[in-house]
C-alpha positions in Angstrom: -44.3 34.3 -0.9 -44.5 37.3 -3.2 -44.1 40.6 -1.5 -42.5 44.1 -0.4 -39.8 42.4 1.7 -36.4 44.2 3.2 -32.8 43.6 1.7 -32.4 41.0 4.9 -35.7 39.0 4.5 -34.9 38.2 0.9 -31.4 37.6 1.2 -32.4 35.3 4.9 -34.8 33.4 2.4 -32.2 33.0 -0.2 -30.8 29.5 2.3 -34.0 27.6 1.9 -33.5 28.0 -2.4 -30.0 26.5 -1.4 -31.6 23.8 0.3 -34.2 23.0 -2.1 -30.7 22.9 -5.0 -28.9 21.2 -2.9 -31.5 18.1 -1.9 -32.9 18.2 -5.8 -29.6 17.9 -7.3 -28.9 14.6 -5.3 -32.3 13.0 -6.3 -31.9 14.5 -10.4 -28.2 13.4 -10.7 -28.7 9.7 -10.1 -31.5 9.7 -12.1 -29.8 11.6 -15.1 -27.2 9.1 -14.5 -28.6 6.2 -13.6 -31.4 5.8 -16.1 -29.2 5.3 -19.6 -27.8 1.8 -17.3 -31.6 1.3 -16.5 -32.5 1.5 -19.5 -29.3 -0.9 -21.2 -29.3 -3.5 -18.3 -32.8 -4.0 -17.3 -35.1 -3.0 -20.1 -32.4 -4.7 -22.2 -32.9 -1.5 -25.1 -30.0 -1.3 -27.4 -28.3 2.5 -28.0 -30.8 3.2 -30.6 -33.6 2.2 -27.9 -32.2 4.3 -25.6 -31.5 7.8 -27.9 -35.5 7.4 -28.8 -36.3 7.6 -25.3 -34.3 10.6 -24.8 -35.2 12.1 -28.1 -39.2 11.8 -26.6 -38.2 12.8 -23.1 -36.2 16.0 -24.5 -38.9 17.2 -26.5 -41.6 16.9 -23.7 -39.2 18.6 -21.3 -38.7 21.5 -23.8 -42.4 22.0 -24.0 -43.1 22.5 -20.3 -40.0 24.9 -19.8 -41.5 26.6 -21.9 -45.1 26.9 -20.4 -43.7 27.2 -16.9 -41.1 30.2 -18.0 -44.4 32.1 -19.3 -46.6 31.5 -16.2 -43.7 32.8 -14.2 -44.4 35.9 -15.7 -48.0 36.0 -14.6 -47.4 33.9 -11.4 -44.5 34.8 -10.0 -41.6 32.9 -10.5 -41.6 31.0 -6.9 -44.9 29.6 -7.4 -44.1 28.5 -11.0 -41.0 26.6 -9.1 -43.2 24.7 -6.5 -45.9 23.8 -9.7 -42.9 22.6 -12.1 -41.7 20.5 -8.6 -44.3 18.2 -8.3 -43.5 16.7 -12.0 -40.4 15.4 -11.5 -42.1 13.9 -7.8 -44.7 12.1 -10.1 -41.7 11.1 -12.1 -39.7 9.3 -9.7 -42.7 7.6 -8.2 -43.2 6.2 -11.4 -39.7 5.0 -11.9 -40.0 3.4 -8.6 -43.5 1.8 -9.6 -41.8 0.3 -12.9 -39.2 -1.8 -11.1 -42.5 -4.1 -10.1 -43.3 -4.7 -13.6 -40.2 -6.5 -15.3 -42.2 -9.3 -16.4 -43.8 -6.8 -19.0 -41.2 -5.3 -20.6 -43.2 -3.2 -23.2 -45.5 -1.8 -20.1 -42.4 -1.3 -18.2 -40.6 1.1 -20.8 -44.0 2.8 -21.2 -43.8 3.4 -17.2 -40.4 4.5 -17.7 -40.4 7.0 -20.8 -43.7 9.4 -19.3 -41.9 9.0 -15.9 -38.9 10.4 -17.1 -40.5 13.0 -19.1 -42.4 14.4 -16.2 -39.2 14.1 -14.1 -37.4 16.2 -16.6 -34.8 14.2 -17.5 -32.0 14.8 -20.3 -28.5 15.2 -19.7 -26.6 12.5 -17.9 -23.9 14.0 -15.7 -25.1 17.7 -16.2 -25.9 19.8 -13.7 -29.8 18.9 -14.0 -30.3 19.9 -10.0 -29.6 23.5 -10.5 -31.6 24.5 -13.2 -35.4 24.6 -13.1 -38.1 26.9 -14.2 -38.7 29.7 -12.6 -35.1 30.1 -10.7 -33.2 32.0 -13.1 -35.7 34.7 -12.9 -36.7 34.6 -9.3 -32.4 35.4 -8.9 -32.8 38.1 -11.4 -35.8 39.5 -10.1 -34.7 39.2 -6.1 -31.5 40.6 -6.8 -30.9 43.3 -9.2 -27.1 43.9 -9.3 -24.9 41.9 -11.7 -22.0 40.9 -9.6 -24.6 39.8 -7.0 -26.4 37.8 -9.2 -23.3 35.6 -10.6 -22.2 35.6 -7.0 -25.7 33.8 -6.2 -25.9 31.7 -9.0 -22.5 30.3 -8.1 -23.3 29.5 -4.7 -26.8 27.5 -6.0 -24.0 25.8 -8.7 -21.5 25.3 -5.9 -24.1 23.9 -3.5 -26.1 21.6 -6.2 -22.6 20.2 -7.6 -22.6 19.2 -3.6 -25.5 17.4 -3.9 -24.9 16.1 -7.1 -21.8 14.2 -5.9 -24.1 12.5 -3.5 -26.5 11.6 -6.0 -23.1 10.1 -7.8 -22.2 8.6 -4.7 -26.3 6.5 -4.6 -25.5 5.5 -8.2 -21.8 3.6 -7.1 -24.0 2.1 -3.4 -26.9 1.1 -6.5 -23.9 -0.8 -8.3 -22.6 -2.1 -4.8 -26.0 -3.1 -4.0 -26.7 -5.1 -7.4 -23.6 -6.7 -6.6 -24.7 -8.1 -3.0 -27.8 -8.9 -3.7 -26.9 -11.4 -6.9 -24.2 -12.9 -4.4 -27.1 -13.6 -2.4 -28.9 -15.6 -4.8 -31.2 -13.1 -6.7 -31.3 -13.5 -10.6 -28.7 -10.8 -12.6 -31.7 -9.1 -13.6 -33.9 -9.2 -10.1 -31.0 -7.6 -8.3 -30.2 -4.6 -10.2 -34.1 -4.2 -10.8 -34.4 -4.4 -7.1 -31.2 -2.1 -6.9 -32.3 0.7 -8.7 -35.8 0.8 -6.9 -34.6 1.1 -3.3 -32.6 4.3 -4.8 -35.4 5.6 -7.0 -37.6 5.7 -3.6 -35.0 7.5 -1.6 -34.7 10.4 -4.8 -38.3 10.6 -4.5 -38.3 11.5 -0.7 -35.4 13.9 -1.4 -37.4 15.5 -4.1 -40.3 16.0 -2.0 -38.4 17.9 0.6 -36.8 19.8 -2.3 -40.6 21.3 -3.3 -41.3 21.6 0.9 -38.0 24.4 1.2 -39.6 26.0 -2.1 -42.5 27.2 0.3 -40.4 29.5 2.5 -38.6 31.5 -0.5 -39.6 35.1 -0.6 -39.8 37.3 -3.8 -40.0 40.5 -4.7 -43.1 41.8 -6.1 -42.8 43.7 -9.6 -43.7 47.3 -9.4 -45.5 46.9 -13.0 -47.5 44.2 -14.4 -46.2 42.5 -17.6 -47.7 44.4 -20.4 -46.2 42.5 -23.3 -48.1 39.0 -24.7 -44.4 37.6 -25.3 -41.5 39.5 -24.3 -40.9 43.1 -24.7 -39.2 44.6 -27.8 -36.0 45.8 -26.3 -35.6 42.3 -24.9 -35.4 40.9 -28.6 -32.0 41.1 -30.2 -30.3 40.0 -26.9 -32.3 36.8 -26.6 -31.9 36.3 -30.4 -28.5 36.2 -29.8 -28.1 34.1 -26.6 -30.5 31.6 -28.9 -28.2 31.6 -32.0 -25.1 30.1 -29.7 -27.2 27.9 -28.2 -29.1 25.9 -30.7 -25.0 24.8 -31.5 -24.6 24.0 -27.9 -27.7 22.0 -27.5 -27.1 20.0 -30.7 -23.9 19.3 -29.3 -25.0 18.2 -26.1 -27.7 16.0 -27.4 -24.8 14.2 -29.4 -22.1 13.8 -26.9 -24.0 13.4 -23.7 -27.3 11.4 -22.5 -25.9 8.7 -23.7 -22.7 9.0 -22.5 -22.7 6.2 -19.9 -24.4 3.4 -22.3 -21.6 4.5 -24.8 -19.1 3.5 -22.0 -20.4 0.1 -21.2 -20.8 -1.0 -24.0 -17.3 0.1 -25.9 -15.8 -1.4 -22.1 -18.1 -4.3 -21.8 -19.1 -3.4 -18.3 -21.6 -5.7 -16.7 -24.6 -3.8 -14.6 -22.6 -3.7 -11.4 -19.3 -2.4 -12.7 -21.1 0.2 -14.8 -23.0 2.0 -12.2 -20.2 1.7 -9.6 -17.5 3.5 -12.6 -20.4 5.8 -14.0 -20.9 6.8 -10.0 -17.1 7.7 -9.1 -16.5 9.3 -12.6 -19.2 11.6 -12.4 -18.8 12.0 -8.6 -15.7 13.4 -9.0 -16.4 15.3 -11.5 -19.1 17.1 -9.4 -16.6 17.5 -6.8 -14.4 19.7 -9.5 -17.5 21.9 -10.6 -18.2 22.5 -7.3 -15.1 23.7 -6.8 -14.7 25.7 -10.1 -17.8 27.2 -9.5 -16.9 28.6 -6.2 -13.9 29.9 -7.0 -15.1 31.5 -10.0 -17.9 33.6 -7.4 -15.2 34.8 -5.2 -13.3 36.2 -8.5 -16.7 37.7 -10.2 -17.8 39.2 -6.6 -13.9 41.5 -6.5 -14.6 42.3 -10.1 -11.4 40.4 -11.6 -13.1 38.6 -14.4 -14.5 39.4 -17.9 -17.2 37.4 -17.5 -18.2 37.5 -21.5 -14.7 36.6 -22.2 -14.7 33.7 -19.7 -18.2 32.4 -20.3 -17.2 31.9 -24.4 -13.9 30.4 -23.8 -14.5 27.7 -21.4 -17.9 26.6 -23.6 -15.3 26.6 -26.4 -12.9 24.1 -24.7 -15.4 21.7 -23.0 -16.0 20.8 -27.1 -12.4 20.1 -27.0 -12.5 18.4 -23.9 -15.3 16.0 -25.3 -13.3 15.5 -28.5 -10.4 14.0 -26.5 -12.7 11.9 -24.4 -14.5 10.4 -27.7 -11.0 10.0 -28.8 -10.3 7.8 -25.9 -13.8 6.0 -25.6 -13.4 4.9 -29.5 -10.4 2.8 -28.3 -11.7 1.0 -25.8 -10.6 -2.2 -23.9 -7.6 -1.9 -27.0 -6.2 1.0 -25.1 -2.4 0.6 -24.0 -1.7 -0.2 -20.4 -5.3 -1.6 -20.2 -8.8 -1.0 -20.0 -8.5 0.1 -16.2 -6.1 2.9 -18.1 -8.7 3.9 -20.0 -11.3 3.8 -17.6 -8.9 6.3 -15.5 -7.8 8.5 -18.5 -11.9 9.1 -19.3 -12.7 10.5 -15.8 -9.8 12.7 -15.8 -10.9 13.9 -19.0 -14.3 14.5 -18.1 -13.0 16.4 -14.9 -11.8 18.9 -17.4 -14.6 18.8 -19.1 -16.7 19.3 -15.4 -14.5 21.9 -14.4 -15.2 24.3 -17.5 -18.7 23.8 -17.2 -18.4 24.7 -13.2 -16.9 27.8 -14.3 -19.1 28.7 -17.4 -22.2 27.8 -16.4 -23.5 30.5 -13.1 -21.5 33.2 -16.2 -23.5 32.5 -18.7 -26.5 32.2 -16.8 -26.4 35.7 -15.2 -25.0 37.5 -18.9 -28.4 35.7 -21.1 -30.7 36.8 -17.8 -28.7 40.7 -17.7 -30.0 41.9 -21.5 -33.5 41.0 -20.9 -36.3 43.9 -19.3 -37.1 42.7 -15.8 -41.2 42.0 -17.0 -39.6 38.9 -19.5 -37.5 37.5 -17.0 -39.4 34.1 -16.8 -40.3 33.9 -20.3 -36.7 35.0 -21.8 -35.5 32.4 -19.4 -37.2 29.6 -20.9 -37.1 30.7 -24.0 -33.4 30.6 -24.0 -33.9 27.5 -22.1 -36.1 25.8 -25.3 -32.6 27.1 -27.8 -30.3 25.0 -26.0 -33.3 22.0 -24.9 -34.6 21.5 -28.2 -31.6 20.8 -29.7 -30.5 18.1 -27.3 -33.1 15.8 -29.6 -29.9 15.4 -31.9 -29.8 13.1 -29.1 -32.1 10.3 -31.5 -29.6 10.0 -34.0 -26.5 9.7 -31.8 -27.6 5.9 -31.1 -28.4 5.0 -34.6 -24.8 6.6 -35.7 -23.6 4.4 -32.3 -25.6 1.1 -34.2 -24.7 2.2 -37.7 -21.0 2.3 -37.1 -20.1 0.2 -34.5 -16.0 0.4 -35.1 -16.6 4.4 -34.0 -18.8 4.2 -31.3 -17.6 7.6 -30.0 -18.5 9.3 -33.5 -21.6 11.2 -32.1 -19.8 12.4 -28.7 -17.1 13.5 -31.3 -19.1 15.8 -33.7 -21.2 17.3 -30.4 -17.8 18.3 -28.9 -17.0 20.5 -32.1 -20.7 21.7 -32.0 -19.7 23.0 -28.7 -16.7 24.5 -29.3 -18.5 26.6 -32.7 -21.1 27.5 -29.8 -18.5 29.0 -27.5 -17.1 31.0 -30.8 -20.9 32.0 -31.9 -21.2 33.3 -27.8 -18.8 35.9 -28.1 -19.0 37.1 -31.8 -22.7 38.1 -31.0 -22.8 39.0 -27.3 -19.3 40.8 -27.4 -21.6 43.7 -29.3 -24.1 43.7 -27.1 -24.2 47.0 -25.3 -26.5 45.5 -22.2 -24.1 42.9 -21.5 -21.1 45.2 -21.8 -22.4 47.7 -19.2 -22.2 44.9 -16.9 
C-alpha cells in the first residue's frame, strides 16, 4: 500500500477510498440515527439515559482518534484506516448480538454502550461515514495541491452524503418493518427489536466491505521520517487555532445533536414506527441536499471562484442559526398551528438548511485545518483537531438532564448549541483570517 507510485496509480486508487465512503456511510448513518430510537423504544432509557450513553460513547471515541491520528504518523495513514475499521465491524456485530437479549435489559444496554463506542458513534444525522482516522491525512499526504485536495474531499462528502441517504432510507424500511411485523402478531417491543436487528446485520456486511476497498488504496511514501514526538513547532499556532473554534463547535454539537431524534419523539409523541420512518425521510433528505451542496461547492473551489476561509466561517456561523430556528419549532410541538404534520414538515425543511451549510462547510474546512500543518503531523494534527471538536460533544450529558429538568423547553439544549455554533463560525475566521499558511492558499 505505501509506495513511490505515479500521478495515475494514486489518483486510479483514489475510486476504491470512494467506495469504502460511500458503503461506510450507509452502514454509520443508520446507526448514528437509528440508535437514540433504540435506545428510547426498546431499552426504554429516558433522555437523561440516553445523553449518558453518548456522553461515555463520545469520550471513548475521542480517545481512539486520537491514538489512531498518531500511529498514522508512524504507520502510514492507510493502514491506520483498515486498523480503526475493524472497531466499528465489532461494534455493529455487537449491536446485532444485543437484539437477542431483551429479556435483560441491564445486560442489553451494557451490549449496546461498548458496541457503540467501538463503532464510533456520536452525532446523529452527521456526516459520520466520511470522516475516519487516518483519511484526512492520507488526502493531504496523496495529494499536495490545495484546490485538489477540497476538490477530493468534496467528492468523498458528495459520495458518502450518497450513501448516507441510503442508510436514511434502511432506518424509514426499519420503521416500515416494525410496523409489519406487529400487524402480524409480534409484541410492540419484539417487532422493533427484531426490526432493528435485521438492519444492524446488513450495516455490518456493508461495513466489512467498506474495510475490504481499504486494501487497494495506494499512498505515497514520505521522503522523511517524522522526527518530532508530537507535532512539529511550525505546525503549532495553526492547530491552536483551528482547536480554539472548535471546542465552541463541538460543545455545540454535543448540545443540539445526538439527541436530536429522541428530542423529536418525544416533544411529537411518535410511537417507534412513526419515529424511525420521519427520523429516516428527514435526514434522507437532508443527505440528499449535502450531497448536493457539496458537489457544487467542488466544482466552484476547483475554477478558483471561492474564498474558501470566508465561506468555511460563514456557513458554520448560520447552521447555529439554522439550529436555533429548528429548536424554536421543536419547543412547540404537536401545539404548532396548522398541525403537528406542519411541524413535522417545517423541522425537515429546516434541517435541510441546516444540511446544506454543513455540505458546503464541511470538505472547506477540512482541507484549510489540514493546509497549515507540516506534511510529518498530518495524522496526528488531524486527530488532534479531531479531539477539539470530539471532546466537546460530551456537553452532550447534560443536554438530557436540561431535556428532564425542564420539560416545558425541551428544545433548550439544541437552542444554546446552535448559538455555540454560530460563536464558532465567528472564532474561525477572527483566528484563521491571520494565518499566513491558510492565506497563501
Amino acid at each position: 500500500m505505501i509506495g513511490k507510485y505515479t500521478v495515475k496509480e494514486i489518483n486510479d486508487s483514489f475510486k476504491y477510498l470512494l467506495a469504502s465512503r460511500t458503503i461506510r456511510s450507509i452502514a454509520i448513518s443508520f446507526t448514528t440515527s437509528a440508535l437514540p430510537l433504540y435506545l428510547v423504544f426498546v431499552l426504554n432509557q429516558d433522555l437523561i439515559g440516553v445523553s449518558a450513553t453518548y456522553f461515555v460513547i463520545i469520550l471513548f471515541v475521542s480517545l481512539t482518534s486520537f491514538i489512531f491520528g498518531m500511529l498514522g504518523d508512524r504507520i502510514g495513514y492507510g493502514n491506520t484506516m483498515i486498523i480503526a475499521e475493524v472497531l466499528p465491524l465489532l461494534g455493529l456485530t455487537g449491536l446485532t448480538i444485543s437484539t437477542f437479549v431483551t429479556d435483560n435489559a441491564s445486560l442489553m444496554l451494557t451490549i449496546v454502550v461498548i458496541s457503540a463506542m467501538l463503532a464510533g458513534i456520536s452525532t446523529a444525522g452527521g456526516m459520520r461515514g466520511a470522516f475516519s482516522a487516518g483519511q484526512q491525512a492520507l488526502v493531504a499526504n496523496n495529494w499536495k495541491d490545495q484546490n485538489d485536495r477540497v476538490h477530493r474531499l468534496s467528492r468523498i462528502f458528495t459520495m458518502a452524503a450518497i450513501g448516507s441517504i441510503l442508510g436514511s432510507l434502511l432506518l424509514a424500511l426499519q420503521g416500515t418493518l416494525t410496523n409489519v411485523l406487529h400487524q402480524y402478531g409480534f409484541a410492540e417491543l419484539q417487532s422493533a427489536a427484531l426490526a432493528f436487528r435485521y438492519m444492524f446485520a446488513i450495516c455490518m456486511l456493508l461495513m466489512f466491505l467498506s474495510m475490504l476497498s481499504l486494501f487497494f488504496i495506494k499512498e505515497t511514501a514520505k521522503t522523511e521520517k517524522k522526527q518530532a514526538l508530537f507535532i512539529k513547532k511550525e505546525s503549532s499556532p495553526h492547530i491552536f487555532k483551528v482547536m480554539a473554534s472548535q471546542i465552541f463547535a463541538g460543545i455545540g454539537v454535543g448540545l443540539a445533536i445526538p439527541i436530536l431524534p429522541a428530542i423529536v419523539a418525544k416533544s411529537y409523541a411518535l410511537d417507534a414506527s412513526t419515529a424511525s420512518q420521519f427520523i429516516g425521510y428527514m435526514f434522507g433528505a437532508s443527505y440528499i441536499i449535502i450531497a448536493m451542496a457539496s458537489f457544487y461547492m467542488s466544482r466552484l473551489i476547483y475554477r478558483k471562484k471561492v474564498n474558501t476561509l470566508k465561506v468555511a466561517s460563514i456557513v458554520r456561523a448560520m447552521q447555529g442559526v439554522a439550529m436555533v430556528l429548528i429548536a424554536f419549532v421543536i419547543s412547540i410541538g404537536i401545539a404548532i398551528p396548522y398541525g403537528a404534520e406542519f411541524g413535522l414538515l417545517l423541522l425537515s425543511m429546516l434541517y435541510s438548511v441546516y444540511a446544506m451549510f454543513i455540505g458546503i462547510g464541511a470538505p472547506l474546512r477540512s482541507a484549510i485545518n489540514i493546509g497549515g500543518v507540516n506534511n510529518q503531523d498530518y495524522g496526528t494534527a488531524s486527530a488532534v483537531m479531531g479531539m477539539s471538536i470530539q471532546l466537546p460533544q460530551a456537553s452532550v450529558g447534560l443536554s438530557g438532564f436540561l431535556s428532564e429538568a425542564l420539560p416545558s423547553f425541551l428544545s433548550l439544549p439544541i437552542a444554546i448549541g446552535g448559538i455555540f455554533m454560530s460563536v464558532s463560525g465567528v472564532i474561525y475566521w477572527k483566528l484563521l483570517n491571520r494565518d499566513e499558511p491558510v492565506k497563501k492558499h
